[in-house]
C-alpha positions in Angstrom: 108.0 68.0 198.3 109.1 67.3 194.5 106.6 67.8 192.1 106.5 65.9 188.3 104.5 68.5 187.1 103.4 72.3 188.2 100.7 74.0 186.8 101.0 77.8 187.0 97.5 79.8 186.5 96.5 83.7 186.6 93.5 83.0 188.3 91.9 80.2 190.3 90.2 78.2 188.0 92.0 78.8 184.7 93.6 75.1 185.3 90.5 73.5 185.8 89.1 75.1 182.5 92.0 74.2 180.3 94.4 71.6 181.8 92.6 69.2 184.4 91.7 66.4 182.5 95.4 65.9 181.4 95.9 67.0 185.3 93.5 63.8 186.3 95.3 61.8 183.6 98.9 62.2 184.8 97.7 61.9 188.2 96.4 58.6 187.3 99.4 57.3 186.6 101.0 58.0 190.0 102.5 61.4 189.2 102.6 64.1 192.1 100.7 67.2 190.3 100.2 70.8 191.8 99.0 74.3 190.9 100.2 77.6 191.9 97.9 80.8 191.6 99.1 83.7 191.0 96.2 85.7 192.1 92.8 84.8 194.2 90.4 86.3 191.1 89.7 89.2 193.6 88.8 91.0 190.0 86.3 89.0 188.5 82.6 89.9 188.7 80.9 87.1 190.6 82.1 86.1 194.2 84.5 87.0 196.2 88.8 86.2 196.9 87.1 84.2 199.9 84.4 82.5 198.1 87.5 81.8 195.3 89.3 80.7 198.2 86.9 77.7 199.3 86.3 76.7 195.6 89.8 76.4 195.1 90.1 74.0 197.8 87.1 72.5 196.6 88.6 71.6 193.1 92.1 70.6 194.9 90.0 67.9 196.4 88.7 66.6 193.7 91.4 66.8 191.5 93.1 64.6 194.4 95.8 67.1 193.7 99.1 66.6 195.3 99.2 70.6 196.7 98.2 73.7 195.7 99.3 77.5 196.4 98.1 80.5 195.6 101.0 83.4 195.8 98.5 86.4 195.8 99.6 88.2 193.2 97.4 91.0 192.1 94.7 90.9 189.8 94.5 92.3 186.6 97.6 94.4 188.0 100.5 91.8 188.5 103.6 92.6 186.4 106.2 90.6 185.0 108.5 92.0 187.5 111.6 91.1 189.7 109.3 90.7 192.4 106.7 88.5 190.9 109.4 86.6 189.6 110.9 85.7 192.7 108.2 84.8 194.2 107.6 82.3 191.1 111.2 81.0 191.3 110.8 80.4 194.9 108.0 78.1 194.4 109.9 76.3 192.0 112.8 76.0 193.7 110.9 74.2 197.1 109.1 71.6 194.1 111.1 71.4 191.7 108.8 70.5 188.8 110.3 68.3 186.1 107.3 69.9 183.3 105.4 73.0 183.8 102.1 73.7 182.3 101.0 77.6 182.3 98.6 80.3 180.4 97.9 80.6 176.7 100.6 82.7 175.1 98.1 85.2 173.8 94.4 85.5 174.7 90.9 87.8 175.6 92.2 87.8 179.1 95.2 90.1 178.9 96.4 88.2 182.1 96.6 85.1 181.1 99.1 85.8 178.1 101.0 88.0 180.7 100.8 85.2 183.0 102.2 83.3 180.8 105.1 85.4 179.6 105.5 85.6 183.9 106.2 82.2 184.0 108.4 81.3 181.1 110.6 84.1 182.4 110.7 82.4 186.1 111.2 78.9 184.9 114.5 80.3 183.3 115.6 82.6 185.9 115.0 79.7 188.5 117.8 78.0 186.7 120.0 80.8 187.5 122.1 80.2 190.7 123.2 84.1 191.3 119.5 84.7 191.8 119.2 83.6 195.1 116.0 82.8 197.0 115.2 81.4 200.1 112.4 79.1 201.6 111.8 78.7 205.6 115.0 80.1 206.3 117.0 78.3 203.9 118.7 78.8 200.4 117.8 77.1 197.7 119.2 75.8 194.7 118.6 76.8 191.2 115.9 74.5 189.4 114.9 74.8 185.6 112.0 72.4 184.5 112.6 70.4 181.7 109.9 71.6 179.2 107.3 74.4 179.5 104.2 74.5 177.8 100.8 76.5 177.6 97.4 75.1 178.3 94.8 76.2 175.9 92.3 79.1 177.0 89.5 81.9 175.1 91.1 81.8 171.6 91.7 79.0 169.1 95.7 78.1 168.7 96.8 75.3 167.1 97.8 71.9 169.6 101.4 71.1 169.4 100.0 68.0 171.7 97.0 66.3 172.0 95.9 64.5 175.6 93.1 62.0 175.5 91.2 63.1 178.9 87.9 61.0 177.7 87.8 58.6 180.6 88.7 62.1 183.7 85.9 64.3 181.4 83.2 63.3 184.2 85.6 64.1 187.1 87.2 67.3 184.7 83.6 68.6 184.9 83.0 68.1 188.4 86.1 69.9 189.5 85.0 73.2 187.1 81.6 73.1 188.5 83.0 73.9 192.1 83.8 77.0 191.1 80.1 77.8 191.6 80.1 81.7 192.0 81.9 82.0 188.5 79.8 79.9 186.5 76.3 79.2 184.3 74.0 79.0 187.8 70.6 80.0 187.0 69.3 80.5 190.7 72.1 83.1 190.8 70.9 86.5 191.4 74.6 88.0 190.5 75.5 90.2 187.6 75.9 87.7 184.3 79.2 87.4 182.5 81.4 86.3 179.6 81.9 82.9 181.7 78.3 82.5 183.2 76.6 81.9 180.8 75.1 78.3 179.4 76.7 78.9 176.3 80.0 79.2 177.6 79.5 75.8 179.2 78.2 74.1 175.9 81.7 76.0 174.0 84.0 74.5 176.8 82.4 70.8 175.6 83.0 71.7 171.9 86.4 73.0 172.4 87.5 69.6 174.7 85.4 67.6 171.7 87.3 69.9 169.0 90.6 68.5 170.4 89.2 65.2 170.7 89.0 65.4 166.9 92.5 65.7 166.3 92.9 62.5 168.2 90.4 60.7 166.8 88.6 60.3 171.0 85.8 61.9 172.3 87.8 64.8 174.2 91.1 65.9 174.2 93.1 68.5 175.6 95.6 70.5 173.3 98.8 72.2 174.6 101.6 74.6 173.0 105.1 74.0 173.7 107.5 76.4 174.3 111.1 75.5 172.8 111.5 72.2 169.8 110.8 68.4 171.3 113.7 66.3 170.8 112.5 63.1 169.1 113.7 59.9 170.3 111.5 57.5 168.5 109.5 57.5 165.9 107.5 54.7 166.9 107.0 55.7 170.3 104.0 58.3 170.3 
């Protein structure tokens, strides 16, 4: 199954935070999206891996997402090693994404920016053909997306690129809200955190509104890129 676009997250629901509106857009316009976890969250606070688990598939089927895998990497604990690696290259290798979309460079979470360091370092090694992998049995060939970038997260950076997601911020919100165990719930009788709270909900609005700015729409989603964008047009944006 060949993927247009791959998003690679720390933890289930850091796609759905940051990315899923330009997720909804893309898929939209006929691309075939997927996200792979690297963990199941078995960390965080609130819930469980399992409860993770079923709001994961939750999201996926809202998103209308064309798969979704979580590798099971562990949380808080995962390393940018050869073995994390190669389970990342092997993934992209069997979907061969032609973009991938990962973690904020740097951020509160010190996974995410290690996620995201994870990731670039796959997406190159993937490209390597001495590194081999295999997948049901089989060896693959090398694969090296096209362009990487980062989905924003916690801290402010900068946009490189803008998405309008105004007319998928309905369906964007939707898809967070299945992650019910992580999230503002007042009938929940679980320990409150950073991400439970109202507040959090009302700066996720003004951050997607904050990048709407930029694009002169109502919400926007703002990206970092990885390596230059070659120009081929300067009447095409």
């Amino acid at each position: 199954m060949k993927l247009d676009i791959l998003v690679i997250a720390a933890h289930p629901d850091d796609a759905e935070i940051s990315c899923s509106g330009t997720l909804l857009l893309h898929l939209a316009k006929g691309y075939k999206v997927g996200i792979l976890d690297l963990t199941r969250g078995e960390m965080g606070t609130r819930g469980s891996a399992e409860l993770r688990d079923i709001e994961s598939a939750n999201s996926s089927r809202i998103l209308g997402l064309t798969t979704r895998v979580n590798i099971g990497l562990y949380d808080c604990f995962f390393s940018n090693d050869q073995e994390s690696q190669r389970k990342i290259i092997a993934q992209l290798r069997r979907f061969q994404p032609e973009v991938v979309i990962c973690n904020a460079p740097e951020d509160r979470h010190p996974d995410h920016g290690k996620g995201a360091s994870l990731a670039i370092d796959s997406c190159f090694y993937a490209g390597l053909s001495k590194i081999e992998t295999e997948w049901e049995g089989r060896k693959q060939d090398a694969w090296r997306p096209k362009n990487v970038f980062h989905y924003l997260q916690d801290r402010l950076l900068v946009p490189d690129l803008v998405f309008d997601i105004t007319p998928f911020w309905d369906k964007k919100i939707e898809a967070f809200k299945a992650f019910k165990s992580q999230f503002y719930d007042p009938s929940s009788d679980e320990p409150e955190t950073y991400i439970s709270t109202e507040s959090f909900w009302k700066f996720l609005e003004a951050r997607a509104r904050e990048m709407g700015h930029y694009i002169s729409v109502p919400y926007g989603e703002g990206f970092k890129r990885t390596k230059m964008l070659q120009g081929k047009d300067l009447l095409v944006f």
